[in-house]
C-alpha positions as CSV (number, residue, x, y, z in Angstrom):
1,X,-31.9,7.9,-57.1
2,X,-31.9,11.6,-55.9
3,X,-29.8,14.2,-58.8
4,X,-28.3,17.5,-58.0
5,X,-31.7,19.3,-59.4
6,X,-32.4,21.1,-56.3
7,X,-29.0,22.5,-56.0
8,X,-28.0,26.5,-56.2
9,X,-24.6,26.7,-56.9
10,X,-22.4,24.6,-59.3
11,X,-19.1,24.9,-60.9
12,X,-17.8,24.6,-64.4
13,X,-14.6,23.2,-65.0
14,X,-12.5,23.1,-68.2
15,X,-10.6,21.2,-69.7
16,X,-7.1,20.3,-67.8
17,X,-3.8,22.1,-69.3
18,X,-0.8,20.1,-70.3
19,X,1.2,20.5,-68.1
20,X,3.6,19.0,-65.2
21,X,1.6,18.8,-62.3
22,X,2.3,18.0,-58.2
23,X,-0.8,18.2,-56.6
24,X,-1.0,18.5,-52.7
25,X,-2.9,15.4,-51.6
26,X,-4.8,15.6,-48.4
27,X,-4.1,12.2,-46.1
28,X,-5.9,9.0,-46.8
29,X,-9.7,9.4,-45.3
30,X,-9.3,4.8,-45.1
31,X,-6.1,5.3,-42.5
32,X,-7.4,8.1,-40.9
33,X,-10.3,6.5,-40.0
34,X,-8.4,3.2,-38.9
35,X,-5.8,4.6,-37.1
36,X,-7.9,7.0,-35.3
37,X,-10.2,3.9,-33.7
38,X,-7.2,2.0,-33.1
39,X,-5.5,4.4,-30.9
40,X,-8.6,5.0,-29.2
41,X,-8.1,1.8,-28.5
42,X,-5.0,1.6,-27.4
43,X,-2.8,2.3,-23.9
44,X,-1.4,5.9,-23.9
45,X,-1.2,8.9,-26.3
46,X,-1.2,8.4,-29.6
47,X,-0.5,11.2,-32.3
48,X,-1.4,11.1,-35.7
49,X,0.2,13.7,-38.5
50,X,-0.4,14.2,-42.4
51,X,-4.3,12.9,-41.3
52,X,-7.3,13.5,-43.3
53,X,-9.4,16.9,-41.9
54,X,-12.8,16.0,-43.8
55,X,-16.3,15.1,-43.0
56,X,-16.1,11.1,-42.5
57,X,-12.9,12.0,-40.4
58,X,-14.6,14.7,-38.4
59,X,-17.5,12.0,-38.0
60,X,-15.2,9.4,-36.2
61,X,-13.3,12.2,-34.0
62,X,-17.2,13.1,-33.1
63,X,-18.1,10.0,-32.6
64,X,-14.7,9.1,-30.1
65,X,-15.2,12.3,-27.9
66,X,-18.5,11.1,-27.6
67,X,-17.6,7.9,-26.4
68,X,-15.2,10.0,-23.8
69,X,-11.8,9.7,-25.6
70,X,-9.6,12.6,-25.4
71,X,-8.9,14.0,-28.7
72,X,-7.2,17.3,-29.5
73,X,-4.9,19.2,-31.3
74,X,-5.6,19.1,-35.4
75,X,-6.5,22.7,-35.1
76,X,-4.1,24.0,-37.5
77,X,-3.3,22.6,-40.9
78,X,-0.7,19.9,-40.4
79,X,-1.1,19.8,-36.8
80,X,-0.9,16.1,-35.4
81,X,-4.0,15.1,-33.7
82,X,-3.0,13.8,-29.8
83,X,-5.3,10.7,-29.0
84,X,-5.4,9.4,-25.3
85,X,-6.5,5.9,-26.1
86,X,-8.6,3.7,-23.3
87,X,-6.2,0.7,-23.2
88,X,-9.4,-1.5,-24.1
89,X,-13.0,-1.0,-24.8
90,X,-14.7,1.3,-25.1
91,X,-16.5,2.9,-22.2
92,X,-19.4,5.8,-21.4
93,X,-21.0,7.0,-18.5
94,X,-24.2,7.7,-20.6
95,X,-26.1,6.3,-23.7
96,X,-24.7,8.4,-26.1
97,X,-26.5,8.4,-30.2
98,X,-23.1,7.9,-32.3
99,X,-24.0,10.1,-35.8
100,X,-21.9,8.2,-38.5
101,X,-23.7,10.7,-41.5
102,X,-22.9,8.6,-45.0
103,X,-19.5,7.4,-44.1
104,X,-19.4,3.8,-44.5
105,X,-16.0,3.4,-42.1
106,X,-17.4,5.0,-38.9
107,X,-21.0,3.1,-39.3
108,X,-19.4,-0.4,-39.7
109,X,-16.1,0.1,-37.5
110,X,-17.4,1.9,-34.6
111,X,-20.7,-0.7,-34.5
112,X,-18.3,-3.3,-33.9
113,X,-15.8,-1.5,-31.1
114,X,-19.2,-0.6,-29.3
115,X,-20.7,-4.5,-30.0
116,X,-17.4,-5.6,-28.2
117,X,-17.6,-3.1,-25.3
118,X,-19.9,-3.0,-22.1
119,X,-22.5,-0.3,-21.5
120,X,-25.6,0.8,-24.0
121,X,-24.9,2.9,-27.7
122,X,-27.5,3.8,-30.3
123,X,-25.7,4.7,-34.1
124,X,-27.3,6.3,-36.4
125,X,-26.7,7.9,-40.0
126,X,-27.9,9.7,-42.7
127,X,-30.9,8.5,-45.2
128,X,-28.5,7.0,-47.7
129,X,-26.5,5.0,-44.7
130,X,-29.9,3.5,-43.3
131,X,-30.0,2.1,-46.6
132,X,-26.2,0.8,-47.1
133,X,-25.7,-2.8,-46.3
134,X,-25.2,-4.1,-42.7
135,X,-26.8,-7.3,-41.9
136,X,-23.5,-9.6,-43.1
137,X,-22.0,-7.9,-40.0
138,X,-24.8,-7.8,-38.1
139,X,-25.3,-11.4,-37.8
140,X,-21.5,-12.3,-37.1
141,X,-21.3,-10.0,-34.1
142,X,-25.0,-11.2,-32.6
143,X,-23.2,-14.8,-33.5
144,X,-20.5,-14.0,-31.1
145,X,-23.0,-12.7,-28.4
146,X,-23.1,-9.1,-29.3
147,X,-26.9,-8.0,-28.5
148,X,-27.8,-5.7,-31.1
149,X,-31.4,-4.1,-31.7
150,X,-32.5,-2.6,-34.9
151,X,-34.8,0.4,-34.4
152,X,-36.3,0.7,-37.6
153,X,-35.9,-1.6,-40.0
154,X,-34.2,-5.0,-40.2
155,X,-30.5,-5.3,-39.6
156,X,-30.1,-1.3,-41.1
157,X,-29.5,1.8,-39.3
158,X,-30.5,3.0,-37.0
159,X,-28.9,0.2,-34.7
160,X,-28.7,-0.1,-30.6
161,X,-25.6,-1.9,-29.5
162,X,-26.2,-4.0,-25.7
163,X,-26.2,-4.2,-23.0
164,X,-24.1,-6.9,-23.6
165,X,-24.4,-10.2,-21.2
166,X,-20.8,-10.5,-21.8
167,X,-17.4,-9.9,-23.2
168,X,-17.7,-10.4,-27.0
169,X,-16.7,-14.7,-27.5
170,X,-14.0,-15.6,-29.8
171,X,-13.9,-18.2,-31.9
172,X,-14.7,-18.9,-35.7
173,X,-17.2,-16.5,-38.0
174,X,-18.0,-17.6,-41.5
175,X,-19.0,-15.0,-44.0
176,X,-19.5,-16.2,-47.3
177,X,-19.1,-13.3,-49.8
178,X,-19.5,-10.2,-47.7
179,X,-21.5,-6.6,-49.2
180,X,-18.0,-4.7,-48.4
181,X,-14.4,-5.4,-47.1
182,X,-15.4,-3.1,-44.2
183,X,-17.9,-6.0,-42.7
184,X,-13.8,-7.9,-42.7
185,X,-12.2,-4.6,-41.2
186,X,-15.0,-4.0,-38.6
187,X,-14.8,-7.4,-37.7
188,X,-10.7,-7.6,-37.0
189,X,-11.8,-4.8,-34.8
190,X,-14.0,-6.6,-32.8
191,X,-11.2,-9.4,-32.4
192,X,-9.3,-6.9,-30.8
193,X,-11.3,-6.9,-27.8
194,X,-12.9,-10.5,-27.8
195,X,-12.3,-12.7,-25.1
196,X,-10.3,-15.6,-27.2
197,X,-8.7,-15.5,-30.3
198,X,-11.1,-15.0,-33.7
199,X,-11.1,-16.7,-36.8
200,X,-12.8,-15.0,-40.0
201,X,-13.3,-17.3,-42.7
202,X,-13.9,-16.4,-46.1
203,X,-15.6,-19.1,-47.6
204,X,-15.4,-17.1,-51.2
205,X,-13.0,-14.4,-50.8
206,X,-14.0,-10.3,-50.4
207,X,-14.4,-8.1,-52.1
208,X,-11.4,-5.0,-52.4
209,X,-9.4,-7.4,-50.2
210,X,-6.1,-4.5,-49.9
211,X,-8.7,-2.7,-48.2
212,X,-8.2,-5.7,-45.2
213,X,-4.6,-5.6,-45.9
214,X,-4.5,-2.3,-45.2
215,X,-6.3,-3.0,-41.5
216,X,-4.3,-5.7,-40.7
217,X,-1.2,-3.8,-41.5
218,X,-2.9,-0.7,-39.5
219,X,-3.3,-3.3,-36.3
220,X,0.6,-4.5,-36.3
221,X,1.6,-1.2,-36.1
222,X,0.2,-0.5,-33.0
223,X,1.4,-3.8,-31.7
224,X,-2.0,-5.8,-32.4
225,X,-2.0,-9.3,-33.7
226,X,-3.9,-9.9,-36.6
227,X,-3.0,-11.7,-39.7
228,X,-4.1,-13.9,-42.8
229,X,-3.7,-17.2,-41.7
230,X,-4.6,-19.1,-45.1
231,X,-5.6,-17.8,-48.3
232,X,-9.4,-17.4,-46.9
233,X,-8.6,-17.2,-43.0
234,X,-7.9,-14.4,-41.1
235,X,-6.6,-14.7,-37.2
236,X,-7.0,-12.4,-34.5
237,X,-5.5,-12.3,-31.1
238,X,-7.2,-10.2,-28.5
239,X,-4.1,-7.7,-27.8
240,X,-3.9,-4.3,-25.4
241,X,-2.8,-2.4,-28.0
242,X,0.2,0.2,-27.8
243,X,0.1,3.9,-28.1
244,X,2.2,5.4,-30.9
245,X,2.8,8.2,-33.7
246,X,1.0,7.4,-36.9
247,X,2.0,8.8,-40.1
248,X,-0.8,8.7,-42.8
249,X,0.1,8.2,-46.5
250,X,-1.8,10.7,-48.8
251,X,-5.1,9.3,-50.5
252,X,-4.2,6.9,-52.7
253,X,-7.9,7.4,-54.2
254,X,-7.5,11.3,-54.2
255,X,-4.7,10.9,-56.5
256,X,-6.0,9.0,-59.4
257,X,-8.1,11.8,-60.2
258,X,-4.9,14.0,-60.9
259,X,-2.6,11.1,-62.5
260,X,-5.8,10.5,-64.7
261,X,-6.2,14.2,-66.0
262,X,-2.5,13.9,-66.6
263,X,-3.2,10.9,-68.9
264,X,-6.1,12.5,-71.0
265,X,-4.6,16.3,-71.2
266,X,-0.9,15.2,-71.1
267,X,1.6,16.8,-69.0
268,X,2.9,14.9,-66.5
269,X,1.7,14.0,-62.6
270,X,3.8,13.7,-59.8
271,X,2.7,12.1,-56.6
272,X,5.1,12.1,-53.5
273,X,5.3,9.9,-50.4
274,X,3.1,7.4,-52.6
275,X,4.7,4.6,-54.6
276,X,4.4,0.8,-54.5
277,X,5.2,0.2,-51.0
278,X,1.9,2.1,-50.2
279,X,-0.7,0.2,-47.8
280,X,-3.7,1.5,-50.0
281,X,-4.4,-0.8,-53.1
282,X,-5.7,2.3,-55.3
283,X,-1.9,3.5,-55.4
284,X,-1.8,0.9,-58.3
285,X,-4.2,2.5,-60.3
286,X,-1.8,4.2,-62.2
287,X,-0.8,1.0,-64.0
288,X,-4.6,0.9,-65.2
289,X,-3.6,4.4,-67.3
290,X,-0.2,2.5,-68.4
291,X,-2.1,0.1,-69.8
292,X,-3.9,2.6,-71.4
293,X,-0.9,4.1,-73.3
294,X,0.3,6.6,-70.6
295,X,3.6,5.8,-69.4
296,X,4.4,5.0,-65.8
297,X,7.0,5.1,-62.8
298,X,6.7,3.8,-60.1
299,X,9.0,3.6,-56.5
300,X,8.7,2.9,-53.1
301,X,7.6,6.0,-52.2
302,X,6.6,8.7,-55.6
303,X,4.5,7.6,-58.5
304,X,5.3,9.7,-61.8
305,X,2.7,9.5,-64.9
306,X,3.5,11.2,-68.3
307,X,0.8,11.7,-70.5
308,X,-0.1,12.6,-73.7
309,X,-0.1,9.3,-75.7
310,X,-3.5,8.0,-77.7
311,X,-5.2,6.3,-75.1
312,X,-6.7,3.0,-75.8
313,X,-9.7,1.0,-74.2
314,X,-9.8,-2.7,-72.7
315,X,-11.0,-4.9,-70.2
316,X,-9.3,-3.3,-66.6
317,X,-10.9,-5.9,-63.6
318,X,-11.1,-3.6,-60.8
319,X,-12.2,-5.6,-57.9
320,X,-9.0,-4.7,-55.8
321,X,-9.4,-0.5,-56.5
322,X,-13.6,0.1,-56.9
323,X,-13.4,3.2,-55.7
324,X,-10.8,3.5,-58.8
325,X,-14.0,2.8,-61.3
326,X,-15.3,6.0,-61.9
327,X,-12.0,7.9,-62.4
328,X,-11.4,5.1,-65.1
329,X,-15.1,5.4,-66.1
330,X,-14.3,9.0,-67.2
331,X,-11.1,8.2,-69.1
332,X,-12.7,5.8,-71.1
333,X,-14.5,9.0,-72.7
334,X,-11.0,10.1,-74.1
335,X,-9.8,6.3,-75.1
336,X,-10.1,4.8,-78.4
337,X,-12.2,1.8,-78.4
338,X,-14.6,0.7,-75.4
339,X,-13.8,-0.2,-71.9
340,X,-15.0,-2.9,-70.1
341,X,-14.9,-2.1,-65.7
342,X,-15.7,-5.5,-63.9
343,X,-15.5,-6.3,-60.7
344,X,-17.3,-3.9,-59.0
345,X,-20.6,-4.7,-58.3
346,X,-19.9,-2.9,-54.6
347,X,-20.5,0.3,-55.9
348,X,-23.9,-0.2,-56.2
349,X,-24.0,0.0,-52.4
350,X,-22.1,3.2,-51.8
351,X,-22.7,6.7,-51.2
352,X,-24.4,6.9,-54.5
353,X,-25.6,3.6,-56.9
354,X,-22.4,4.4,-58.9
355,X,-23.1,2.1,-61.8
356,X,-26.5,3.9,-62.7
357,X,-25.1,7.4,-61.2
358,X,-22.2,6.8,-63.7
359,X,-23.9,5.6,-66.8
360,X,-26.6,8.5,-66.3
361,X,-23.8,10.9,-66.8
362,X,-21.7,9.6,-69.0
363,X,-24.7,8.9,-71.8
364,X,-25.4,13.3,-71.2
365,X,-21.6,13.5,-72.4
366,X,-22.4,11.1,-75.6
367,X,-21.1,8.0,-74.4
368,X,-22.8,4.1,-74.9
369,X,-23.1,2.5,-71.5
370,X,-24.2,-1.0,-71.2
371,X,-24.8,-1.6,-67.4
372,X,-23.8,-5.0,-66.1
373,X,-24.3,-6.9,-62.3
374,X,-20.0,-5.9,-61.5
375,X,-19.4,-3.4,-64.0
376,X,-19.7,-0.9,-66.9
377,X,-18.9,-1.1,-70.6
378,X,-18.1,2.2,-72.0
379,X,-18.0,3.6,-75.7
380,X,-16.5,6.7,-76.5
381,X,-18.7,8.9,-78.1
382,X,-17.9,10.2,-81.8
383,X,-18.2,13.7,-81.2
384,X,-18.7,16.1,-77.4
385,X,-22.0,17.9,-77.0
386,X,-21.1,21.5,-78.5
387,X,-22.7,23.0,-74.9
388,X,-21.2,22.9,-71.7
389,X,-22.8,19.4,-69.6
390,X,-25.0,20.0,-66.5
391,X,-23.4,17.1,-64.5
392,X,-25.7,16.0,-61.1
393,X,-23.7,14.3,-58.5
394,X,-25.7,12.6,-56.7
395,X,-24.6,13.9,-53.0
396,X,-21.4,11.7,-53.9
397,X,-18.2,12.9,-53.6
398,X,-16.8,10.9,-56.4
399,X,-19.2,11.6,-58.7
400,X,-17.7,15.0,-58.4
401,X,-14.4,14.8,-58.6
402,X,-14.8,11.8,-61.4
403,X,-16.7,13.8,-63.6
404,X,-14.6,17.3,-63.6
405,X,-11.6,15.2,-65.4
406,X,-14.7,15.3,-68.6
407,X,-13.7,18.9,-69.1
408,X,-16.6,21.6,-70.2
409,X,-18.6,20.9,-67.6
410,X,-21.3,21.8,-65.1
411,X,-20.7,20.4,-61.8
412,X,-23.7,20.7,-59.5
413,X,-23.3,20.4,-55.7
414,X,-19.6,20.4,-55.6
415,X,-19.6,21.1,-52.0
416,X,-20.2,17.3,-51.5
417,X,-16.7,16.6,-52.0
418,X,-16.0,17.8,-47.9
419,X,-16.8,14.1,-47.1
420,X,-13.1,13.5,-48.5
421,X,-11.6,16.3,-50.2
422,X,-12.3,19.6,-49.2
423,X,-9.9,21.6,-51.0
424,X,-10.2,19.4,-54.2
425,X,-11.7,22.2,-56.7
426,X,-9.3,25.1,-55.1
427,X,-6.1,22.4,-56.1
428,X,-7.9,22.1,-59.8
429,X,-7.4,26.0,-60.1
430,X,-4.4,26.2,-58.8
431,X,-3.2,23.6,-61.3
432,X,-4.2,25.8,-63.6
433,X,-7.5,24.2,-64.3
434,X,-10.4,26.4,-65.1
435,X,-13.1,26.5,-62.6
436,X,-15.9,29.0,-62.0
437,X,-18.5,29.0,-59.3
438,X,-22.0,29.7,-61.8
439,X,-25.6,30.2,-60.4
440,X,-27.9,27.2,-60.6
């Protein structure tokens, strides 16, 4: 597991103020990403506001233009991006190599749009993304005739989709557990352009299942069919989907990281245009930190934390919100008592191994970690390090952002929170969080 050793520049970050906070939260990088392939996808123009301008966002609009669909607009902050969609699959006059870098989204959603469309497509991805999971999704598209041809090693990145003999078959796929909900997402995609209705059976479950809820809510809005059809089924129809304006929510896991330094500093945390009725299942973390002693609201559309309260540790299952984990990881320095995280075995296929990432750093800031198969069991330590904590990210974005709420600490590479959050540290400071850019 690489460290940030090798790193120049790093930034330390205090300790959060109390005080009442309403941070500006950049649009959800999960929508973005859906709603851009969709209307890609789809007959007409579609535009897209309040949308994620990051690297896994600027990865998929690279990826699209290189498939020949017509993207512009985005060049200005808040500027809706205008999407001329191909009403169908997607087509290219040449072979082009699709660069998905480490975002997990692009790599599994654009291999199955391409395993579902005619004509020949290589994708390929950074170091870390030749080693993420693929071959659960692999093996379901290659069962519905999709010829795909792995050019290194095994089912893994990099990957050469067709040609294909024909359209992609419908029918029934059964995954049993799959390596990540986006193997479920990619494969809904697929449906889309399939030449019969698909079945996905779950035979036990998935895991982060709001993350499919949140594509199959994604599809219906721009007029697909797709649907659970029993607790373990999903059904597809192969639909021409319909162009449309797309407003994405803010990032329902960019905001737990400013509700949670609410809960440890005290203050309060204000988030708008996210609430209960949000489409991302990370917009409930905020009941984890009422659980924790913090106290909560919660609407349709604003979520309001007040902090300041004693937390206290537990046992928080997590396997709806893992992206949630390390956010809660780093509370659990400030809680009384230890915290069990279960449920999220996933991580330890991300951009980073998160457990061991996690536990590494946390023991340098005095904590016990006990590392388990889903999870983490964290002990507060009795007493902080007296010197500031040199805290290695691991080229992972969350690691970074996780680990400022610690307070009095080093962060090295920060710049590797661009994948989702480009302006994360600059919204610390102006929320009055001390941050300073030291040499490494």
């Amino acid at each position: 597991m690489q460290s940030g050793d090798d790193v120049r520049t790093s930034l330390w970050v205090g300790p959060g103020p109390a005080c009442d906070r309403v941070p500006r939260i950049p649009g959800s990088k999960s929508l973005t990403n859906r709603a851009l392939l969709l209307a890609a996808l789809a007959r007409g123009r579609s535009s897209i506001s309040g949308w994620l301008d990051a690297d896994d966002t600027r990865l998929m609009v690279a990826a699209l233009r290189a498939l020949d669909v017509s993207i512009t607009g985005g060049d200005d902050p808040g500027q809706p991006l205008q999407i001329d969609g191909r009403g169908g699959p997607l087509r290219c006059d040449h072979a082009p190599t699709l660069q998905v870098g480490t975002a997990g989204t692009v790599a599994r959603f654009l291999l199955a749009a391409v395993a579902a469309s005619p004509g020949v497509f290589v994708l390929d991805g950074s170091a870390r993304m030749r080693e993420r999971p693929m071959g659960g999704l692999v093996a379901a598209l290659r069962d519905r005739g999709a010829v795909l041809t792995a050019l290194e090693r095994a089912d893994a990145l990099p990957l050469r989709s067709g040609p294909h003999p024909a359209a992609l078959r419908g029918g029934t796929i059964v995954l049993e557990r799959p390596a990540s909900s986006q193997f479920v997402s990619a494969l809904a995609f697929a449906g889309l352009l399939a030449d019969a209705p698909l079945e996905i059976v779950l035979r036990e479950g998935t895991p982060a299942r709001p993350y499919v809820d949140m594509t199959l809510a994604v599809i219906r809005s721009f007029g697909g069919e797709a649907r659970w059809s029993a607790a373990d089924r999903i059904l597809v129809t192969p639909t021409v989907l319909t162009a449309m304006p797309y407003r994405v929510e803010p990032d329902a896991s960019a905001a737990t990281y400013f509700l949670a330094q609410a809960a440890i500093y005290g203050g309060s945390c204000r988030i708008d245009a996210l609430g209960h009725d949000s489409l991302q299942g990370d917009a409930a973390f905020v009941h984890v930190l009422g659980r924790m002693g913090a106290q909560v609201e919660q609407r349709g559309d604003v979520t309001v934390l007040h902090g300041g309260a004693a937390l206290q540790g537990g046992t928080f299952a997590l396997d709806d919100m893992p992206d949630t984990a390390l956010t809660l990881a780093v509370v659990a320095l400030f809680a009384r008592g230890p915290t069990h995280i279960t449920g999220v075995g996933v991580l330890r296929h991300h951009e980073s191994d998160r457990l061991a990432a996690a536990a590494c750093e946390l023991r340098k800031l005095g904590a016990g970690v006990e590392v388990f198969d889903d999870g983490l069991r964290i002990t507060p330590p009795s007493a902080r390090p007296e010197q500031p904590v040199a805290i290695d990210t691991y080229d992972d974005h969350r690691m970074a952002m996780a680990f400022s709420l610690a307070g009095a600490v080093e962060i090295r590479d920060p710049a590797c929170v661009a994948k989702t959050f480009p302006g994360y540290f600059d919204e610390l400071a102006r929320l009055g969080v001390p941050v300073q850019r030291t040499p490494g």
